[in-house]
C-alpha positions in Angstrom: -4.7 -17.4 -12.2 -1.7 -19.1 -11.1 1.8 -18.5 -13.2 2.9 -21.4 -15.2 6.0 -22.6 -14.1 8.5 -25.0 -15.4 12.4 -25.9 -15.3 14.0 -27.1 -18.2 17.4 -29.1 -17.6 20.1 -29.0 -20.4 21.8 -31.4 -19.4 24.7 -30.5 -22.2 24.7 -27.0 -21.2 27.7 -25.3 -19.3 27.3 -27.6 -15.8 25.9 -24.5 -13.7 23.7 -25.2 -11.0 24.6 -28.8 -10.4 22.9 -31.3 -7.7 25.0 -32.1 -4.8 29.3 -31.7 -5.0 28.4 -30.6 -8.7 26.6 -27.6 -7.5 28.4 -24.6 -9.1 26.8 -21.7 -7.4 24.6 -21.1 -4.4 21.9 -18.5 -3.5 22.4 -16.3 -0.2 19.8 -13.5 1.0 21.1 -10.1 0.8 20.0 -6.6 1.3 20.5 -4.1 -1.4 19.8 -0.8 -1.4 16.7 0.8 -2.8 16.6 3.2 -4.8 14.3 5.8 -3.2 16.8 5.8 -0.7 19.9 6.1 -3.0 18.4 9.0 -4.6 17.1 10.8 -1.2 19.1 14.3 -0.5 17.8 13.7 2.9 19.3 10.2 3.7 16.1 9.0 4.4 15.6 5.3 5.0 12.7 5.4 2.9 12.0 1.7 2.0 12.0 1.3 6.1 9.2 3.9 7.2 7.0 3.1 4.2 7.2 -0.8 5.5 5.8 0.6 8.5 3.1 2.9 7.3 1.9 -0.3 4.8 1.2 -2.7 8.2 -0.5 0.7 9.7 1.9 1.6 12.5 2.3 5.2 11.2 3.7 6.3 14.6 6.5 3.5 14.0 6.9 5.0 10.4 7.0 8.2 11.4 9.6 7.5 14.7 11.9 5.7 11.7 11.4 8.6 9.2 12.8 11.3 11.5 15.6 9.6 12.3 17.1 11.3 9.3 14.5 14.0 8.9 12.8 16.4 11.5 10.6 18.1 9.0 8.6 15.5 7.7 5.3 17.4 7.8 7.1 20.3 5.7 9.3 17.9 3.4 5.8 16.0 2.2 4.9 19.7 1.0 7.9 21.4 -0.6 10.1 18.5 -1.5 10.6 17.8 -5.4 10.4 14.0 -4.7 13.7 13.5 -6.7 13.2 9.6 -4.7 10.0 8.8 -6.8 11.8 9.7 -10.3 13.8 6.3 -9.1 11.0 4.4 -8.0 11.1 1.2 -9.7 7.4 1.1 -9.5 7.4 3.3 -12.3 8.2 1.2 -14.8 4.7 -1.2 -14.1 2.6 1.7 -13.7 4.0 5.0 -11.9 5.8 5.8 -8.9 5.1 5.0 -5.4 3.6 8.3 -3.9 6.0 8.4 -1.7 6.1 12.4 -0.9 2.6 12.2 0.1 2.6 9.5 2.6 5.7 11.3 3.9 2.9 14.4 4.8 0.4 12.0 6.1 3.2 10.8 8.5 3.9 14.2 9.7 0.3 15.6 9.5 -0.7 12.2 11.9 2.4 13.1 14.2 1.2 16.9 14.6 -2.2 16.1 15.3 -1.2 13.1 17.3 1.2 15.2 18.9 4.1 12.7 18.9 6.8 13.9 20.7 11.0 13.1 19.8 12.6 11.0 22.0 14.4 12.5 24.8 18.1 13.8 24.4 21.1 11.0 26.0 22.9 12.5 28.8 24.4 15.7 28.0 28.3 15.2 26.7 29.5 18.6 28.4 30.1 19.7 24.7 28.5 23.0 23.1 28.1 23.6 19.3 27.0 26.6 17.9 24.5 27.0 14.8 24.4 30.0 12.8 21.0 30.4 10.4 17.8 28.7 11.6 16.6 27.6 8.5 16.3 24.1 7.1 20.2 23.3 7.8 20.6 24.8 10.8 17.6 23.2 12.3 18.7 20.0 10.9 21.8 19.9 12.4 20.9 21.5 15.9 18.4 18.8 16.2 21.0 15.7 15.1 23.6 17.2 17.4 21.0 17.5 20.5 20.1 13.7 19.9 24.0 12.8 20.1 24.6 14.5 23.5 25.7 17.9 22.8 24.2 21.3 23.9 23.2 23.6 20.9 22.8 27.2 20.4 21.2 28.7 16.9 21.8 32.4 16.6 19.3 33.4 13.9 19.5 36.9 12.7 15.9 37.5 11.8 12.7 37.4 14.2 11.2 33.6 13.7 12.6 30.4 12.8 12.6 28.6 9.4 14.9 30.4 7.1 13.9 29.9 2.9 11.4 27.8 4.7 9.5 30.4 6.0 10.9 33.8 4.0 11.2 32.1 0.4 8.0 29.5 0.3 4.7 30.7 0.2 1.8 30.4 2.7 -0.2 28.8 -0.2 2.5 25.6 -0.7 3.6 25.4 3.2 1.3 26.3 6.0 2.7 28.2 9.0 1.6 26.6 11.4 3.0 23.9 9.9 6.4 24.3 10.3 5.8 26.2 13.8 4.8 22.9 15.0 7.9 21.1 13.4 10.7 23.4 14.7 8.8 23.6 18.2 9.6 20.0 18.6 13.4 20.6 18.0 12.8 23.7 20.7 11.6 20.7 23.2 14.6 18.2 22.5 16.6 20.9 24.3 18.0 23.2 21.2 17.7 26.8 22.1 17.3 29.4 19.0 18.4 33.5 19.8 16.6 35.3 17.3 17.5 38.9 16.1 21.3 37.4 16.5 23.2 38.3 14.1 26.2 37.0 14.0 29.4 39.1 12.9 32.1 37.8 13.5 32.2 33.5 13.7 35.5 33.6 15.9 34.7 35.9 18.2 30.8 34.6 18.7 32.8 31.1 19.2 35.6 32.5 21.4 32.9 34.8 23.6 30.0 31.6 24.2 32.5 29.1 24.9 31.6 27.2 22.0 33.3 23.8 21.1 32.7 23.5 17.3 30.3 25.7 14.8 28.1 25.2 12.0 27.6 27.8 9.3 24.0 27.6 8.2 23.4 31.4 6.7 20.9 31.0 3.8 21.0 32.4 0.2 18.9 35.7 1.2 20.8 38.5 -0.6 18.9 38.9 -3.9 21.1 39.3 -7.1 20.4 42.6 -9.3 20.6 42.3 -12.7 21.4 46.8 -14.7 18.4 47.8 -16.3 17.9 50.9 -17.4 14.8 52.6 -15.0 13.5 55.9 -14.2 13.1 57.6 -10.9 10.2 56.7 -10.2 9.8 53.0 -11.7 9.1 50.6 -8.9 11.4 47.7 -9.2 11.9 45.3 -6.2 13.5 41.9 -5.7 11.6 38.9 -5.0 13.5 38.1 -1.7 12.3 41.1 0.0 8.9 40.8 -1.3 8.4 37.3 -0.7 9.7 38.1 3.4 7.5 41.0 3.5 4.9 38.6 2.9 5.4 37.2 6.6 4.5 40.8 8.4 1.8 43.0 8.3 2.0 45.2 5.8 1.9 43.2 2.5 3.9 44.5 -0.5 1.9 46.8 -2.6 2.7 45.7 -6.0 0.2 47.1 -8.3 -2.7 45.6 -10.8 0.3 44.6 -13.4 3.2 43.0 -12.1 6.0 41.7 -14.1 8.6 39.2 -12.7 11.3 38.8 -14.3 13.5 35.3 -13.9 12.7 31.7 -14.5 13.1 29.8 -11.5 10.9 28.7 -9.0 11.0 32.0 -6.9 9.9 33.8 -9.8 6.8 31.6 -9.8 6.3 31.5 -6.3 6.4 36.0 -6.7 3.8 35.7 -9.5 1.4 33.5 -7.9 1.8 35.3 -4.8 1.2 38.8 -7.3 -1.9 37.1 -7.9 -3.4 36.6 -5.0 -2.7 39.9 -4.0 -4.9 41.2 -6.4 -3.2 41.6 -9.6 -5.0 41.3 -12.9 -1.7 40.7 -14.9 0.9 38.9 -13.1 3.9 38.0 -16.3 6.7 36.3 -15.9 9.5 37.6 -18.4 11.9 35.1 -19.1 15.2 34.9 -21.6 15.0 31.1 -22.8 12.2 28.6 -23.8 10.7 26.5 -21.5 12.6 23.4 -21.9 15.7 25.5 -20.2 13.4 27.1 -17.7 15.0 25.9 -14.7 11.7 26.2 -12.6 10.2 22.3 -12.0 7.4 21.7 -14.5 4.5 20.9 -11.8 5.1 24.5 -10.7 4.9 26.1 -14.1 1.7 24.1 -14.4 0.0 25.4 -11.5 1.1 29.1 -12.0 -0.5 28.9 -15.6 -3.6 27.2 -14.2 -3.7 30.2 -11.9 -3.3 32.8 -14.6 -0.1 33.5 -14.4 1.2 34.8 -18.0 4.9 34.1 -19.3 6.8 35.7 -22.1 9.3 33.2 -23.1 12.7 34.1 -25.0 12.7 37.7 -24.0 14.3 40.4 -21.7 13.8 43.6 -19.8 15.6 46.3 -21.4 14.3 49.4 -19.8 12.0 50.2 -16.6 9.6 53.4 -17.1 7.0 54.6 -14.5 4.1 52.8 -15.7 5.9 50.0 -18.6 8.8 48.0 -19.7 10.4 47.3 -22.5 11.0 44.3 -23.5 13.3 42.4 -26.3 12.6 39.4 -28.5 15.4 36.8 -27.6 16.2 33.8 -30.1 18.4 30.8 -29.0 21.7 30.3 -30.9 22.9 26.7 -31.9 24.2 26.4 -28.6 20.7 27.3 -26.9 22.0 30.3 -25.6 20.0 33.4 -26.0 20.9 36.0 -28.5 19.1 39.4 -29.2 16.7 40.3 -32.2 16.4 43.7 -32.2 12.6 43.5 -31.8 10.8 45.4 -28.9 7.8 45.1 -27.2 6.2 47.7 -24.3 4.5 46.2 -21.8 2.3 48.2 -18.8 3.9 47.2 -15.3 2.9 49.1 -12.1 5.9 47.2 -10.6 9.3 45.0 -11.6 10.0 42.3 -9.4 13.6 40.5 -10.2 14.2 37.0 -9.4 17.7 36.9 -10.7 19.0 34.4 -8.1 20.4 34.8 -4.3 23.7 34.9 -2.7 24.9 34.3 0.9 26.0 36.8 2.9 30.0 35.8 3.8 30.6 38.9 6.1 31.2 36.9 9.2 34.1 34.9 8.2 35.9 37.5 6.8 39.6 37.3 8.4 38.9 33.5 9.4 42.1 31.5 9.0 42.4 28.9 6.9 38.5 29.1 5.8 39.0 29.3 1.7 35.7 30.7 -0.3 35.0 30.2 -4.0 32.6 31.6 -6.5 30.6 33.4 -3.3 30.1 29.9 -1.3 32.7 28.1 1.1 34.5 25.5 0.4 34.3 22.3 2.9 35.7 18.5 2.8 34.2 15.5 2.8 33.5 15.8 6.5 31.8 19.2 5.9 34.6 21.2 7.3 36.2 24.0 6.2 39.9 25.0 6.3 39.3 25.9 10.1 39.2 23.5 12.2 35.9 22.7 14.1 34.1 25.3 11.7 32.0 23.2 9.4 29.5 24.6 7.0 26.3 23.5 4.8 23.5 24.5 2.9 23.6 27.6 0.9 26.5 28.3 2.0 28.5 25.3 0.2 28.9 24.1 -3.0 25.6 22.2 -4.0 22.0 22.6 -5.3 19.9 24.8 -3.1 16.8 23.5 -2.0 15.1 22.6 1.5 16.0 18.3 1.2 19.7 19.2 0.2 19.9 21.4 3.1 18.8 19.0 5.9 20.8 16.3 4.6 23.6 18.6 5.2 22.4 19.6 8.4 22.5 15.7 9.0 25.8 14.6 7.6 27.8 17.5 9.5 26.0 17.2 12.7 27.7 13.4 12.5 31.1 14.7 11.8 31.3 17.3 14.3 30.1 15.0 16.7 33.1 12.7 15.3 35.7 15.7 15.5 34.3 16.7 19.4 35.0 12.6 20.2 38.8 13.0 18.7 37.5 10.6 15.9 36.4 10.2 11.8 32.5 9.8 10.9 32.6 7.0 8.5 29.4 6.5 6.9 28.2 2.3 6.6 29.7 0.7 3.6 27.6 1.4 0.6 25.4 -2.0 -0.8 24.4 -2.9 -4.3 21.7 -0.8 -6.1 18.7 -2.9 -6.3 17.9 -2.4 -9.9 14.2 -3.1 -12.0 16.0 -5.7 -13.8 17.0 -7.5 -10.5 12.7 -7.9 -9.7 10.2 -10.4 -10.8 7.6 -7.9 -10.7 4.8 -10.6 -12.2 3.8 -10.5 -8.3 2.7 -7.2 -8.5 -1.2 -6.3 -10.0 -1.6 -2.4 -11.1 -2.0 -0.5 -8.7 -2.5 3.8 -10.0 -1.0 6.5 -8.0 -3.3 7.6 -5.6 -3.8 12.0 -6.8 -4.0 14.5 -4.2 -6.9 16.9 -3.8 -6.3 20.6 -5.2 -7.8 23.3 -4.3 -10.8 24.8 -6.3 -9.7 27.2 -8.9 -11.3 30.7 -7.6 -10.3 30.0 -3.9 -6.5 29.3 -4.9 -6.5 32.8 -6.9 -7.8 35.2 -4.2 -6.4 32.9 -0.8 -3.2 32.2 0.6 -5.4 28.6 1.6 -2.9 25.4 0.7 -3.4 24.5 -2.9 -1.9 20.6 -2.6 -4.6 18.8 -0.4 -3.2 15.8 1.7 -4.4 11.9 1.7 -6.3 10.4 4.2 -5.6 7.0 6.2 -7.1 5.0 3.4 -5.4 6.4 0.5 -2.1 6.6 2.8 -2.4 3.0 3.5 -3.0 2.0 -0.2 -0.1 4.5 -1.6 2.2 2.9 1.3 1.4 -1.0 0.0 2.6 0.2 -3.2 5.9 -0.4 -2.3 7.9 -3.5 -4.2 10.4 -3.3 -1.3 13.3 -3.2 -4.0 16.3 -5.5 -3.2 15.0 -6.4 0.8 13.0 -9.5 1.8 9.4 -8.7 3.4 8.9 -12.5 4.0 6.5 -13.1 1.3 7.4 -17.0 1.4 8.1 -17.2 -2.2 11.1 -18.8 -1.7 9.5 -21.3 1.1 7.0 -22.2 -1.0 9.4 -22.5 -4.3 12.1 -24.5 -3.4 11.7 -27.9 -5.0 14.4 -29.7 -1.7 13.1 -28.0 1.0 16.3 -26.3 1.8 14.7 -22.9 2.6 14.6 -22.7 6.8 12.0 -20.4 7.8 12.6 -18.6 11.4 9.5 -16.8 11.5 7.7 -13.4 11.3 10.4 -10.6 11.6 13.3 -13.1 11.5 13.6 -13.8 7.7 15.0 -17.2 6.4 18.3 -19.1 5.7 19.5 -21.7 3.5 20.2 -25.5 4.3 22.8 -25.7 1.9 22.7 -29.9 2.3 19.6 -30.0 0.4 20.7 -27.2 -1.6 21.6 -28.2 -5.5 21.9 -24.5 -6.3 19.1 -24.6 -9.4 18.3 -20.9 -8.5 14.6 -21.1 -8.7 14.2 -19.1 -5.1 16.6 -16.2 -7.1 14.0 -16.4 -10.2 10.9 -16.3 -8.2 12.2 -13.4 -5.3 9.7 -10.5 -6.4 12.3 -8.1 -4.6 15.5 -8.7 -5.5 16.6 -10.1 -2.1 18.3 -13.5 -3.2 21.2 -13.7 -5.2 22.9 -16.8 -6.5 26.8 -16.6 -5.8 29.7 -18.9 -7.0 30.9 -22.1 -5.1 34.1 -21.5 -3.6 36.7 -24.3 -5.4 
C-alpha cells in the first residue's frame, strides 16, 4: 500500500518556499552524524561497517570496523553496547543489534583469517607501551599503523590485561582474544612479558624511547576492615578471578559469599558457581536500583543461582560464617544501619570493593600531577611531562574495556602528532542526526534478532560461553536494520519525489545533487528523506 501524498499551498501563508526568484530556502544533502557513533567510547564508525555487512561484504565491514577497533571479536562479547541505547531504531521497535553483528564480523575475520594491513614505512620513531591490556594494545596497534616502532612491557605472563585477568572464560573465550592480539603481534608490535616496569624515566632513558604511554590497569584490589578471625578465609576478587587463568583453581568452598555490587562481584559469584559451590551470595549495601552492576548481568547471575542479600553488610568474618547487618536507605538513598543481624555459613569471603592502579613507577616524575589515585592528562592525553601520555585506568574516566581502547586510539593520534612537532586535531564535529529529523514511514518492523544462550545445567557446571553468536542470516537481517540516521544510502526517494526534476542523479556510490534552476525550494525531497540526509537551508539575500 502506497502512502498518500499531497501538498497543500497557502498561498496567504508566510511566502516560504516560493517558485523561482521567490524561493526563500533551498534543500542541500548533508551528512550528519549518527548516533551509534556519537555514543561509541570506541570511535567507531559504526553506521559505516554496518552499511557494509547489510550489502554482505563482511570482510569490507570488518576492514572499516578496525580502523578504530582491533578487538572486534572481543568487543561483540564484553561490550555494554552503550551505541544501541541511542539507536534511533528504538523508537519503531528496538535497537539495531548492533553488538552482535560486531562479533559476527570478528568471529568471520578469525575464521577467515583476515589479516591487518601492512604497517607504512617505519618513521625511525620508537614509543613505548606500559600494560598490555585493552589500552595498551589499542594504542601499540594505532601507533604501528602510523609508522612508529612499538614496545609493550607487560608485567604479567600473557597478554590482555582486565581482558584476560578480570573477565571470565564463560563471557570471553581465550582463544578468542589470543587470536585478536596475535594480529597486533603480526603488524610489527612486540610485547615483553614479566616486564615490569619501575621506573617510566629510566625504562624511557635506557630503550631509547621517543614518547610513552602509561597503560597499567586497575589490578590492586581495594580492602574494605572487617572484623575476621585467624582462620577465616577472605580473598579479593582480583586475585581469584587471575588465579582463574593457571592451573591451580581457587578453592573457595561449598558457600561462598561475595561481597560488592558491581560487575566483578557477579562475574566472582558465577564463577563460585561453576566451581562447585552450592551457595554462591552476593552481599550488597543498597537496593538494586543503585546496584551499579548492568542489569543483563544481574539477570544471568540470578538465572544461574546466584543469591543476593540486598541492603546489608558484612560486619564480622568467623571460620565457618558471617555476620551480616540489615541496611535501610536514608532520604538521600544512602545506606544507614538497623541494628539487625543476620549469620550466615561462608567457607570463604571474597571482596569486590573496587580496584586501584598501581602509580609506583612515576613516582619522582617531573611535572606528572596525580589526583584521587589516577593521573591527570590534557586533552591530548598527556600528562605534565612531556611525551608521557596516559589512558585507561590509569586516567580520569569510566573503567571498562570500550573506554579503554578508545583511549588507546585517541593518544596513539596525539603522540604521533607530538613525534611530528604538530597538534592532533580531531575532524570538526557534524549535526546529531536526531529521530525527529527521519521519516521513518519507510521502515516495516523489523524485531531484534536474540542470541542463543546456553542451556541452563551446562552454564552452571562449564566455563563453555553462555552468549551464543548469530549466523550469516541473522547477521545479514540484524545489519539491514539499520535506518542509516542522517546519511544518504541512495534510496531515490528524492529522485523519484521531486515534482521539477531538479534532483541530478550520478549513480550508484556517487549520491545526487541539486539543479537549483528547476529548484522552487517546496521541500518535499527534505519531507520524504527516510534518513535525515537533506536539509532545507535559507536563500542567501
Amino acid at each position: 500500500m502506497q502512502k498518500p501524498f499531497a501538498i497543500t499551498l497557502d498561498v496567504g501563508s508566510s511566502l516560504a518556499n516560493h517558485t523561482g526568484s521567490w524561493r526563500t530556502s533551498r534543500p542541500v544533502y548533508v551528512k550528519r552524524k549518527p548516533p551509534c557513533n556519537h555514543q561509541c567510547p570506541a570511535g567507531e564508525n559504526i553506521q559505516s561497517w554496518l552499511f557494509h555487512a547489510e550489502s554482505g561484504d563482511y570482510e569490507k565491514a570488518w576492514r572499516v570496523l578496525v580502523q578504530d577497533n582491533p578487538f572486534p571479536a572481543v568487543m561483540g562479547r564484553v561490550c555494554y553496547h552503550s551505541c544501541e541505547g541511542a539507536c534511533n531504531r528504538a523508537r519503531l521497535d528496538a535497537p539495531v543489534g548492533i553488538n552482535s553483528v560486531e562479533r559476527f564480523l570478528g568471529d568471520q575475520a578469525i575464521a577467515q583469517r583476515w589479516k591487518f594491513a601492512p604497517a607504512p614505512a617505519p618513521t625511525g620513531k620508537r614509543v613505548l607501551v606500559v600494560g598490555a591490556g585493552p589500552s595498551g594494545l589499542s594504542a601499540a596497534y594505532q601507533l604501528a599503523r602510523l609508522g612508529h616502532q612499538v614496545t609493550v612491557h607487560e608485567a604479567g605472563p600473557l597478554p590482555g590485561g582486565m581482558m584476560r585477568f578480570g573477565i571470565p572464560q564463560y563471557r570471553l573465550p581465550r582463544d578468542v582474544l589470543d587470536a585478536e592480539v596475535q594480529r597486533i603481534v603480526e603488524l610489527g608490535v612486540e610485547i615483553c612479558y614479566q616486564r615490569k616496569v619501575a621506573n617510566v624515566l629510566e625504562t624511557k632513558q635506557q630503550g631509547g624511547f621517543d614518547a610513552v604511554f602509561l597503560a597499567v590497569g586497575a589490578h590492586i584490589a581495594r580492602r574494605a576492615f572487617i572484623p575476621a578471625g585467624d582462620s577465616a578465609r577472605v580473598l579479593d576478587a582480583v586475585s581469584v578471578l587471575r588465579s582463574m587463568e593457571g592451573e591451580d583453581k581457587p578453592m573457595l568452598g561449598r558457600r561462598v559469599i561475595v561481597y560488592g555490587g558491581g560487575n566483578t562481584a557477579l562475574d566472582v559469584a558465577r564463577t563460585a558457581k561453576r566451581l562447585g559451590a552450592t551457595e554462591a551470595i552476593i552481599v550488597y549495601r543498597r537496593n538494586r536500583e543503585k546496584m551499579p552492576a548492568h542489569d543483563f548481568e544481574v539477570e544471568e547471575a540470578l538465572q544461574e543461582g546466584v543469591l543476593i542479600k540486598w541492603l546489608s553488610t558484612i560486619t564480622r568474618a568467623g571460620e565457618s560464617s558471617i555476620t551480616v547487618e540489615k541496611m535501610a536507605l536514608d532520604e538521600k538513598g544512602f545506606p544507614q544501619p538497623t541494628g539487625v543481624f543476620e549469620t550466615l555459613e561462608a567457607d570463604s569471603v571474597v571482596l569486590a570493593l573496587g580496584q586501584d592502579v598501581d602509580l609506583s613507577l612515576i613516582e619522582g616524575v617531573p611535572g606528572l600531577a596525580v589526583d584521587d589515585g589516577v593521573v591527570q592528562v590534557d586533552e591530548h592525553m598527556m600528562t605534565g611531562h612531556p611525551g608521557i601520555f596516559a589512558g585507561g585506568d590509569m586516567v580520569p574516566a569510566e573503567r571498562n574495556v570500550t573506554v579503554a581502547i578508545g583511549h588507546g586510539k585517541k593518544a596513539a593520534r596525539n603522540i604521533d602528532a607530538w613525534l611530528r612537532g604538530s597538534d592532533y586535531v580531531p575532524a570538526p564535529s557534524t549535526e546529531l542526526a536526531g529521530f525527529e529529523m527521519l521519516n521513518p514511514w519507510y521502515y516495516s518492523d523489523a524485531p531484534k534478532t536474540v542470541q542463543p544462550t546456553l542451556d541452563m545445567i551446562r552454564r552452571q557446571s562449564t566455563f563453555e560461553e553462555v552468549q551464543g553468536g548469530l549466523d550469516e542470516s541473522n547477521a545479514l537481517f540484524e545489519a539491514r536494520r539499520c535506518l542509516s540516521c542522517g546519511n544518504c544510502f541512495e534510496c531515490d526517494n528524492c529522485y523519484g519525489m521531486c515534482p521539477d526534476n531538479a534532483v541530478v542523479k550520478h549513480g550508484p556510490g556517487n549520491g545526487f545533487d541539486f539543479n537549483y534552476d528547476y529548484c522552487k525550494g517546496c521541500g518535499v525531497c527534505a519531507a520524504e528523506c527516510p534518513c535525515g540526509a537533506i536539509k532545507m537551508v535559507a536563500e542567501e539575500t
